[in-house]
DOTOR-197898 format. One record per residue (C-alpha): residue in three letters; y, z, x. Coordinates in pm, 1 decimal, padded with zeros to 6 digits. Each point is the difference from the previous one (the first is absolute). Example, Ala and Ser with C-alpha at 12.3 -4.5 7.8 and 13.67 -1.06 7.14 Angstrom:
BEGIN
<r Ala, <-00450.0, 00780.0, 01230.0>>
<r Ser, <00344.0, -00066.0, 00137.0>>
//
This chain:
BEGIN
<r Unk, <07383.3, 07236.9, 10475.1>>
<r Unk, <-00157.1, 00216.7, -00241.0>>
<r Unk, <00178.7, 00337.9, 00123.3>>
<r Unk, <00368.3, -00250.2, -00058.9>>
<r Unk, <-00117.5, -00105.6, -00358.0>>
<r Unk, <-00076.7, 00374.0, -00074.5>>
<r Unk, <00371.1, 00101.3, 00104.7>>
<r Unk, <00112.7, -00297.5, -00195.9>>
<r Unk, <-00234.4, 00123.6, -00290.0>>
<r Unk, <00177.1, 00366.7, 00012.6>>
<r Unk, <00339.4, -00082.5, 00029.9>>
<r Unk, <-00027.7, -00262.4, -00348.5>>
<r Unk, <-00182.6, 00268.8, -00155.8>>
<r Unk, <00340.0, 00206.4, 00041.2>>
<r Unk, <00205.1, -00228.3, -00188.1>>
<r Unk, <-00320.8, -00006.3, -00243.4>>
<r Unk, <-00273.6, 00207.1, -00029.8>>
<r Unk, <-00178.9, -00204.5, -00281.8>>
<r Unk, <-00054.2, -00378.5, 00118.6>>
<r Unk, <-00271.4, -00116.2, 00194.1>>
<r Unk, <00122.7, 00025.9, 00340.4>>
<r Unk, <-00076.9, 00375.7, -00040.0>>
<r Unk, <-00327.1, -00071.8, 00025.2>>
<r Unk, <-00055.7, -00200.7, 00319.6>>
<r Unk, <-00195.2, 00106.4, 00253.6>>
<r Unk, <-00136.9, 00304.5, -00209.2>>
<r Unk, <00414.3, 00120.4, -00033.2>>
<r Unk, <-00002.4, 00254.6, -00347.0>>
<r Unk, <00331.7, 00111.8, -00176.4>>
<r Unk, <-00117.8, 00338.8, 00150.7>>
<r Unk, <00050.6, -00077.7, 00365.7>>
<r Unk, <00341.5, -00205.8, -00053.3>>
<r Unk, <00212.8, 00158.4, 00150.8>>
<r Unk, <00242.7, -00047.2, 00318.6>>
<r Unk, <-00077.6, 00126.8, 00359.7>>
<r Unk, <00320.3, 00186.6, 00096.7>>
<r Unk, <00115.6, 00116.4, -00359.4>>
<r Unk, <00224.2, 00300.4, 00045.2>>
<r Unk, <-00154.3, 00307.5, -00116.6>>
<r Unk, <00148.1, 00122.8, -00397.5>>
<r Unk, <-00022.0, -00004.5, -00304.2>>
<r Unk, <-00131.3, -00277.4, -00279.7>>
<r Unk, <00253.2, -00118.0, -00233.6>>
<r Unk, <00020.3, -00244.2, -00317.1>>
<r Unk, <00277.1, -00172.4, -00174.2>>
<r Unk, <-00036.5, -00118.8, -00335.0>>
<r Unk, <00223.2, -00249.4, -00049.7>>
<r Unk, <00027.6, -00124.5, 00341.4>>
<r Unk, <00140.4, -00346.8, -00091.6>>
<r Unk, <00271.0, 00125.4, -00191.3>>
<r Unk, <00366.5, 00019.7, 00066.0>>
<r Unk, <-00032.1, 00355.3, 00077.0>>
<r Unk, <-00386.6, -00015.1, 00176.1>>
<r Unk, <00084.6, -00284.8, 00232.1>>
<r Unk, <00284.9, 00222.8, 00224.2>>
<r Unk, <-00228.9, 00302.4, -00082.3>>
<r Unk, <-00312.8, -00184.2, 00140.0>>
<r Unk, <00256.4, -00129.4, 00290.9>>
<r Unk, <00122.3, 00385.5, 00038.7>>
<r Unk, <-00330.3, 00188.3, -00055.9>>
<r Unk, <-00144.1, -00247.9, 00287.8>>
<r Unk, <00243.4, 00095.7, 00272.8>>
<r Unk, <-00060.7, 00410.4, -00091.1>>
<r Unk, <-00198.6, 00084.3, 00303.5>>
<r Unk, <-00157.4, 00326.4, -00232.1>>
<r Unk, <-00178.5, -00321.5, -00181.4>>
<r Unk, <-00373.4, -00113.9, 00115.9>>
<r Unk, <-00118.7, -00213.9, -00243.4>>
<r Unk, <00279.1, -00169.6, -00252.2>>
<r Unk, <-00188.6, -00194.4, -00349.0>>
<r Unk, <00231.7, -00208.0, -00204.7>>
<r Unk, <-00132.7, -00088.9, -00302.9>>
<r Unk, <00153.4, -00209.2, -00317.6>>
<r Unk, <-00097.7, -00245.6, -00311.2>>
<r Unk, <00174.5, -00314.0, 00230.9>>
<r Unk, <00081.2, -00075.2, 00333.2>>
<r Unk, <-00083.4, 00294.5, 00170.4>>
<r Unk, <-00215.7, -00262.0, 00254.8>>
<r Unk, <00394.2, -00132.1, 00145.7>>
<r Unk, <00119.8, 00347.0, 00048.5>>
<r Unk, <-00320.2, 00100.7, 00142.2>>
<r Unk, <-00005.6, -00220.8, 00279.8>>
<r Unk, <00400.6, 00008.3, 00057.8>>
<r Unk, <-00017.4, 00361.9, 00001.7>>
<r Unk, <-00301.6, -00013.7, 00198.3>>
<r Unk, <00161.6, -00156.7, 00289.5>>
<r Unk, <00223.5, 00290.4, 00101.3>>
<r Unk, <-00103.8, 00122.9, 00322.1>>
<r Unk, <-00045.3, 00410.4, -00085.2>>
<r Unk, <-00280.7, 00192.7, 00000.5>>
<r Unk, <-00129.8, -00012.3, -00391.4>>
<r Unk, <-00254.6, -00219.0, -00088.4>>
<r Unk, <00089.0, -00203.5, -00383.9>>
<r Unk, <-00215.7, -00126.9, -00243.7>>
<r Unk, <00073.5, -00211.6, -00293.5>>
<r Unk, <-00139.7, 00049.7, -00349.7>>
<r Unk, <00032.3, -00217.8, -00309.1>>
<r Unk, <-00069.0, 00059.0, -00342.2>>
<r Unk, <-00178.6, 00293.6, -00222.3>>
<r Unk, <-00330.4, -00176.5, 00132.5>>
<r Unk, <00110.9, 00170.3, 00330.6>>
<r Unk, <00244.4, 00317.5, -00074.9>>
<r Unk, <-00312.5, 00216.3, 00068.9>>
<r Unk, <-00048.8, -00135.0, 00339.2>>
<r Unk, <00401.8, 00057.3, 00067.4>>
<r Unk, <-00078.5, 00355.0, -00114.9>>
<r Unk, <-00321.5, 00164.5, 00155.3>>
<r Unk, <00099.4, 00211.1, 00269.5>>
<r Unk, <00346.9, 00058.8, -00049.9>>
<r Unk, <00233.9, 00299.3, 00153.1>>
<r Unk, <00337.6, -00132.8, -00194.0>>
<r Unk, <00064.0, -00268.3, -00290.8>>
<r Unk, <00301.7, -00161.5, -00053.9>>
<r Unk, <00064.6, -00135.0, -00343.2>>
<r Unk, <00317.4, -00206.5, -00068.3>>
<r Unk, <-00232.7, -00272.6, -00212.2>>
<r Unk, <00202.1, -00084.4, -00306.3>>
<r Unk, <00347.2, -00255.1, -00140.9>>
<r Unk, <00312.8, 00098.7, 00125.3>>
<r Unk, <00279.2, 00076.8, -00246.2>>
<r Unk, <00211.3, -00303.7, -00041.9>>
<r Unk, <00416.5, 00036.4, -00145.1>>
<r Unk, <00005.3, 00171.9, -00338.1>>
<r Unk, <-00353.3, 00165.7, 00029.3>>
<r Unk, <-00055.6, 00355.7, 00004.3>>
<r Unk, <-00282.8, 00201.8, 00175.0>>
<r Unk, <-00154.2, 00029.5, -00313.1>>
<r Unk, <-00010.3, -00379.5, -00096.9>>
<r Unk, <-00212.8, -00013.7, 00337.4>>
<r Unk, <-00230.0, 00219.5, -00143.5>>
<r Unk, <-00246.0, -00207.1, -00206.3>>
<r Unk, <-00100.8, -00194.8, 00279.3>>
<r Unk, <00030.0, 00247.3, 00270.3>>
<r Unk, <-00209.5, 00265.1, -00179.7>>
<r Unk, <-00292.0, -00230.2, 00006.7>>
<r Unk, <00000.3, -00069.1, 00322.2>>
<r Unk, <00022.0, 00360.4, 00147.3>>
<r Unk, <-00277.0, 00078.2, -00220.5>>
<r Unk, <-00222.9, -00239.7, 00092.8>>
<r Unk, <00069.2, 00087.2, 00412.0>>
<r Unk, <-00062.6, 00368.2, -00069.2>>
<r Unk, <-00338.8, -00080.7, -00151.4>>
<r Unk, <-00084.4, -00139.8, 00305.3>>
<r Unk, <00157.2, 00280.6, 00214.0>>
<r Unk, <-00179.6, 00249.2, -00235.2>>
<r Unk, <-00314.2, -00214.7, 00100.0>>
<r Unk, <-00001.9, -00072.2, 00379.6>>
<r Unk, <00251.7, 00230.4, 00111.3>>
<r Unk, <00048.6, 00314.2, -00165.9>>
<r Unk, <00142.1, 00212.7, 00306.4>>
<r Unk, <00270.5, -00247.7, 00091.9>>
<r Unk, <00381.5, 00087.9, -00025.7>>
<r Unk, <00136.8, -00267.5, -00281.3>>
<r Unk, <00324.4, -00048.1, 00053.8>>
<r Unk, <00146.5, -00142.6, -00358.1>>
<r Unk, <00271.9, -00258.9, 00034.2>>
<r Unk, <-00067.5, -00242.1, -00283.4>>
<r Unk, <00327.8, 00060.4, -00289.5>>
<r Unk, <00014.2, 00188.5, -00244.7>>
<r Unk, <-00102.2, 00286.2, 00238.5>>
<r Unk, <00089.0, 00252.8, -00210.2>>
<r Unk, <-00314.2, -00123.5, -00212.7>>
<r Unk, <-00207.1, -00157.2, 00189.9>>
<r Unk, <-00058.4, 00333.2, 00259.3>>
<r Unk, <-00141.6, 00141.3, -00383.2>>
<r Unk, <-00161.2, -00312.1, -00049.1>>
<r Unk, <-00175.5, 00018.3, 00355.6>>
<r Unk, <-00095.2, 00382.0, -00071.7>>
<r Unk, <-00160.7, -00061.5, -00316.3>>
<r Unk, <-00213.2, -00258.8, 00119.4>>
<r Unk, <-00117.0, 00250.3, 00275.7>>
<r Unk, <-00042.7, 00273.6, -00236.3>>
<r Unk, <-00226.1, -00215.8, -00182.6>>
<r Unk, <-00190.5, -00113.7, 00268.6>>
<r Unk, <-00054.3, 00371.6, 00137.5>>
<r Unk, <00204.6, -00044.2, 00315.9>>
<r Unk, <00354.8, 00115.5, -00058.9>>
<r Unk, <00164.9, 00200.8, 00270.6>>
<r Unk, <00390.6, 00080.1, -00048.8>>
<r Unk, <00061.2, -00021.5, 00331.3>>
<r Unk, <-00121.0, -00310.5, 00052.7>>
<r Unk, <00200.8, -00214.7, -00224.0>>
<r Unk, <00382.2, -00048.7, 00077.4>>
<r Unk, <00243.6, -00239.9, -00185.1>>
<r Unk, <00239.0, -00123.9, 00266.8>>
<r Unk, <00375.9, 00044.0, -00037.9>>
<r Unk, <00084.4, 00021.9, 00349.2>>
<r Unk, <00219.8, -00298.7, -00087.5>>
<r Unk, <00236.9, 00235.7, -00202.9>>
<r Unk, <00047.2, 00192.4, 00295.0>>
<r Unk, <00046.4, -00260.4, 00267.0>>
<r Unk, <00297.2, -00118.9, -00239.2>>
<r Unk, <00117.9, 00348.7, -00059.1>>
<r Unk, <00037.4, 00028.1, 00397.7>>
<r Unk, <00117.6, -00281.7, 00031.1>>
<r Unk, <00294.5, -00031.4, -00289.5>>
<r Unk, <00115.2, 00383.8, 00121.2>>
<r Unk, <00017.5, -00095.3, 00348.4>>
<r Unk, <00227.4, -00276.8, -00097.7>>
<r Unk, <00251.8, 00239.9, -00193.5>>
<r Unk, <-00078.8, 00269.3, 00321.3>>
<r Unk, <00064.2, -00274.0, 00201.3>>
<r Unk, <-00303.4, 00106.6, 00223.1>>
<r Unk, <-00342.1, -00136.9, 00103.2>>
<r Unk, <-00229.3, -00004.1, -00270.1>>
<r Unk, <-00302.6, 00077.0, 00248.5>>
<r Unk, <00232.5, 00376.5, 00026.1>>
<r Unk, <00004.2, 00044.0, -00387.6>>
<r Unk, <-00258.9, 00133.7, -00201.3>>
<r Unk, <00035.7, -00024.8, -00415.8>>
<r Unk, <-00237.3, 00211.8, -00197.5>>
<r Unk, <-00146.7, -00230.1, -00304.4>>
<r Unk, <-00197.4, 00123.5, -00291.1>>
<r Unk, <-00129.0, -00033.9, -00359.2>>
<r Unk, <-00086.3, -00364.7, 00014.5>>
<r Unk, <00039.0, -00344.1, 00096.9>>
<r Unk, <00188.5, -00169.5, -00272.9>>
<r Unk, <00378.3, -00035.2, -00127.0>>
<r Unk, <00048.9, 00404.1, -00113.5>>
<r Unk, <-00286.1, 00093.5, 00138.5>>
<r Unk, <00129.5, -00006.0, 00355.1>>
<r Unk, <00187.0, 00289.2, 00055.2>>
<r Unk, <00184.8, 00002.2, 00373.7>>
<r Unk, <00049.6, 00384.6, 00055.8>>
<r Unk, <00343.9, -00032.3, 00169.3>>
<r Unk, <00015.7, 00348.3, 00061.3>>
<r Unk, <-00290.9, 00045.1, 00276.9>>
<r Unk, <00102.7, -00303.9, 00189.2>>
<r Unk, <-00059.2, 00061.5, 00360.1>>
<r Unk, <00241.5, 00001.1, 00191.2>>
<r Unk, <00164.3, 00256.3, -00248.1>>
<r Unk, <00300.5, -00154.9, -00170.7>>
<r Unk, <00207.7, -00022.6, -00283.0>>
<r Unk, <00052.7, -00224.7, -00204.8>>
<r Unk, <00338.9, -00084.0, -00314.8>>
<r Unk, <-00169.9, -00020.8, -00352.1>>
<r Unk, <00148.4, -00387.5, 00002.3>>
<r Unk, <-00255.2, -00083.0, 00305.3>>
<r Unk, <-00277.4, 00189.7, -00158.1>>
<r Unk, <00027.6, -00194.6, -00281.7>>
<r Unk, <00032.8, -00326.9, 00232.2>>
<r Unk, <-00276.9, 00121.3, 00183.3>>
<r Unk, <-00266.4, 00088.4, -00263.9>>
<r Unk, <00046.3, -00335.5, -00225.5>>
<r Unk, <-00013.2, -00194.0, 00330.6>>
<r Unk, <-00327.4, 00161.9, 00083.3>>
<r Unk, <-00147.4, 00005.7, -00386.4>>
<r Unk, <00067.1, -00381.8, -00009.4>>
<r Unk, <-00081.4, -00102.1, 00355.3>>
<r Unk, <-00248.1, -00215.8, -00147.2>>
<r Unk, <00195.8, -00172.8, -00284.5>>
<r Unk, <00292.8, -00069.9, 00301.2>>
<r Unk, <-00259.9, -00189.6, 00181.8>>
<r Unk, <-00181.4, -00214.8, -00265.6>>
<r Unk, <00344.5, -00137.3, -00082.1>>
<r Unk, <00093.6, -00110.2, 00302.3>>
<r Unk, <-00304.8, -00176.5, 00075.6>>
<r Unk, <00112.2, -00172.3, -00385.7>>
<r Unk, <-00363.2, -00073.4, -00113.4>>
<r Unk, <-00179.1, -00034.7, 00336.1>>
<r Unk, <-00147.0, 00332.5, 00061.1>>
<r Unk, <00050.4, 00403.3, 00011.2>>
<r Unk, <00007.9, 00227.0, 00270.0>>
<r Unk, <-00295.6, -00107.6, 00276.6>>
<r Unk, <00126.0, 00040.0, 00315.8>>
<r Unk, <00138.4, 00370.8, -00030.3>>
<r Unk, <-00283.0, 00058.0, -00230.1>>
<r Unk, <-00241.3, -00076.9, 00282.2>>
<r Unk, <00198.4, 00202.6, 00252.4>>
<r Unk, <00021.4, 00284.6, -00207.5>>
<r Unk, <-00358.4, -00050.4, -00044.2>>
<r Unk, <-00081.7, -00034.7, 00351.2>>
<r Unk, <00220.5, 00324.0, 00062.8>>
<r Unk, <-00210.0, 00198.9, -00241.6>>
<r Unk, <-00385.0, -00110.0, 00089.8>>
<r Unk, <00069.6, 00051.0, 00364.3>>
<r Unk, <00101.9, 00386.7, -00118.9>>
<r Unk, <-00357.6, -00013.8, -00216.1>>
<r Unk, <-00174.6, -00124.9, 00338.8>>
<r Unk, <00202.9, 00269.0, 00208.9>>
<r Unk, <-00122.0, 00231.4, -00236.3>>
<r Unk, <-00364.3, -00084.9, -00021.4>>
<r Unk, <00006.2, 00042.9, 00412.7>>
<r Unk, <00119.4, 00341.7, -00035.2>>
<r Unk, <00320.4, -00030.3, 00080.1>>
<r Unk, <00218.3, 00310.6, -00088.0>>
<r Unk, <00352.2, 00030.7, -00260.6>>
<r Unk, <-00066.7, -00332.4, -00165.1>>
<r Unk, <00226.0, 00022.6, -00287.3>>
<r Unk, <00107.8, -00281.9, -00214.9>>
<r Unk, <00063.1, -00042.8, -00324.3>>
<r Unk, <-00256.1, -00143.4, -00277.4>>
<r Unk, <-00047.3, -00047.5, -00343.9>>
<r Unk, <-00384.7, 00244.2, -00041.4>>
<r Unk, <-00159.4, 00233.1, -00230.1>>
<r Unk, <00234.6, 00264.5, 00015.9>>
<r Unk, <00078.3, 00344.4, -00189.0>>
<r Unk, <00372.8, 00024.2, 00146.9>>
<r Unk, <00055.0, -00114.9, -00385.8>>
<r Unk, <-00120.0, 00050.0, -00302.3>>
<r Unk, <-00133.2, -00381.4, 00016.3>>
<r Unk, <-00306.8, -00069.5, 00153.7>>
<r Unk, <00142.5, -00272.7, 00261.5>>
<r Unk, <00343.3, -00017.2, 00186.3>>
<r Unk, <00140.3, -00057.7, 00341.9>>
<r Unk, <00090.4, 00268.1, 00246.2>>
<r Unk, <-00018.8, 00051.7, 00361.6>>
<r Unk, <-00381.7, 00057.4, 00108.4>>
<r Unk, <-00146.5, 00115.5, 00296.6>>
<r Unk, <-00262.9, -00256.8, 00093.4>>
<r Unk, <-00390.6, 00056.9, 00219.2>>
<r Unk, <-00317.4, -00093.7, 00042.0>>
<r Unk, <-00064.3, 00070.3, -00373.3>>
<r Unk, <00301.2, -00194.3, -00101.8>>
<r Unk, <00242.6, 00172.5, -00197.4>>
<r Unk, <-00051.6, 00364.6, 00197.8>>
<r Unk, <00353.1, 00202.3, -00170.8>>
<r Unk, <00220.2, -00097.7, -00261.0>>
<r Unk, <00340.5, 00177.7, 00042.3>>
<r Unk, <00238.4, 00077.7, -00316.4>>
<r Unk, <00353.2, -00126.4, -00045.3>>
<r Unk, <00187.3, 00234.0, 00144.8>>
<r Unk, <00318.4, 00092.5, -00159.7>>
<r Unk, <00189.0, -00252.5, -00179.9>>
<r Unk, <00345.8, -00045.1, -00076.4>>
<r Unk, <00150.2, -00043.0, -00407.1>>
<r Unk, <-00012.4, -00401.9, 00073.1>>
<r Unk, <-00315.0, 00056.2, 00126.1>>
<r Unk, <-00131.7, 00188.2, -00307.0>>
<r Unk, <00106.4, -00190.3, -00237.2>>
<r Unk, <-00174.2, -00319.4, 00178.2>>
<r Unk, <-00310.9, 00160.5, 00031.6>>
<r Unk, <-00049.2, 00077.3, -00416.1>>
<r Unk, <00113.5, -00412.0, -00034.9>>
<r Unk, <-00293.5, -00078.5, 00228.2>>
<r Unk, <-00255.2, 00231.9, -00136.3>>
<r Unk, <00097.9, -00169.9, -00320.5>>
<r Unk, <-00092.7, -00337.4, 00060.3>>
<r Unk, <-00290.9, 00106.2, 00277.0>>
<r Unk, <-00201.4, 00113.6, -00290.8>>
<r Unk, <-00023.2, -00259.4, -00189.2>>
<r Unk, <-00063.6, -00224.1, 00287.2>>
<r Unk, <-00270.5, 00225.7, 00143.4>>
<r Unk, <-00142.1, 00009.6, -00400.6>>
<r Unk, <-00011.7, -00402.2, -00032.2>>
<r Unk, <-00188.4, 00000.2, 00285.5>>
<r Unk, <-00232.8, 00248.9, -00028.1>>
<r Unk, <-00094.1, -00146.6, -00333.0>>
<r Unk, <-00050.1, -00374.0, 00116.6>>
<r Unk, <-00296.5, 00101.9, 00172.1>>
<r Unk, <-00129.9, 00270.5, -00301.5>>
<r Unk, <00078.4, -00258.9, -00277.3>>
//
């Protein structure tokens, strides 16, 4: 009887660490932890009960590079903890709730997750989000900078273009910034770039592969047509087609959900996509390359997206532009335009 209420004991303690059931029969938050979890790495989401955390959480459970998966959120992270928790794969999850317990979601982390934060809503822009949204990235890289200053934080959470400054300031401050451990996410831009080109290609979108860089908003996002793989060509009235569809990829989706949401479910796959090429990385896996909004010096501006080589270390090689058509040109001095001033407002949130 007591070796059946111990295994009871563990596997509640899973679902969570803090009640009292992790203390029967002498059972510590140190020792809960599942017979049989796969060998990996530790990862947190912040924001796991979100529109966007609850497929990551789903996603990032069935990645077999995953050991341990911690959910944490301000409300009902307990639900998704236990309905996430009854996948059968190998990682072991653990719900966390509130700021009373984002240090316990943190200590001991390989990779964080952030997409914490509102989603735009029709007629918002990126930068209406940012009020709100700055906050809260600030207050989860304090804790990073705290309990795990070696993890890989993977920034999701709108505006990116300011809150990847936002999230290096804070580290700065707190003594721990590494470059190449901080990457704003706009895998999303390129999972719609392959996808819209394979449309007009009429191929598979798993064959194409779109280039993305500057940044992850409107202008910004600048689809270098020119170095899509397979090599192609394309009339100036699709590159036009193609490039607005791809700058306002987002906008196209929060209208046709009319009011009841933005873009969650390819958010969370492009997600997925891109922390499973972090995780590949961090095992040592060789010609990693995706593209990332990081400190950078391919530009004059202290942060844009480009294709990166990722490791162990994180960001391991960031590779310039390449050459770039007139169209091309002329889009990249529109989005170094607005990237500075989004990269400034968020720099000085956190200095004000």
């Amino acid at each position: 009887m007591q070796r059946s209420a111990e295994r009871i004991a563990t596997i509640s303690a899973h679902l969570n660490p803090f009640p009292s059931t992790c203390q029967m029969e002498g059972l510590s938050q140190a020792n809960c932890r599942a017979k049989g979890g796969s060998p990996g790495f530790r990862v947190a989401i912040l924001g796991a009960a979100g529109g966007i955390g609850q497929p990551l959480a789903m996603l990032m459970k069935m990645n077999s590079l995953v050991s341990v998966l911690h959910l944490y959120d301000v409300a009902n992270t307990p639900g998704v903890t236990a309905d996430i928790s009854h996948m059968d794969t190998g990682a072991v999850v653990r719900g966390f709730l509130g700021p009373q317990q984002l240090e316990d979601a943190l200590t001991g982390m390989d990779l964080v997750i952030i997409p914490a934060g509102v989603p735009r809503k029709p007629g918002m822009t990126r930068d209406d989000l940012f009020n709100i949204n700055a906050g809260i990235v600030k207050t989860l890289c304090e804790g990073i900078a705290k309990c795990c200053p070696k993890a890989i934080v993977n920034i999701i959470s709108n505006p990116v273009n300011s809150t990847v400054p936002i999230a290096a300031e804070v580290f700065k401050m707190a003594g721990t910034f590494d470059p190449r451990r901080l990457l704003g996410v706009t895998m999303l831009d390129i999972v719609r770039a392959n996808t819209f080109v394979a449309e007009v290609l009429g191929l598979d979108p798993r064959e194409v592969d779109v280039p993305v860089v500057g940044g992850h908003a409107g202008v910004t996002i600048l689809p270098l047509l020119s170095q899509v793989k397979p090599p192609c060509s394309f009339t100036p009235a699709e590159i036009e087609y193609l490039t607005s569809r791809i700058q306002n990829g987002g906008t196209e989706v929060v209208e046709a959900k009319a009011g009841a949401g933005s873009a969650t479910l390819s958010m969370a796959y492009a997600a997925v996509k891109f922390a499973d090429a972090c995780l590949h990385g961090l095992r040592g896996d060789a010609a990693i390359v995706e593209c990332a909004f990081v400190s950078s010096q391919v530009t004059e501006l202290p942060f844009f997206a480009s294709r990166v080589r990722l490791g162990r270390s994180g960001v391991e090689e960031i590779y310039p532009l390449g050459p770039l058509n007139e169209y091309e040109r002329i889009g990249l001095e529109k989005a170094k335009k607005e990237l500075a001033t989004s990269i400034q407002k968020g720099a000085a949130f956190v200095k004000k």
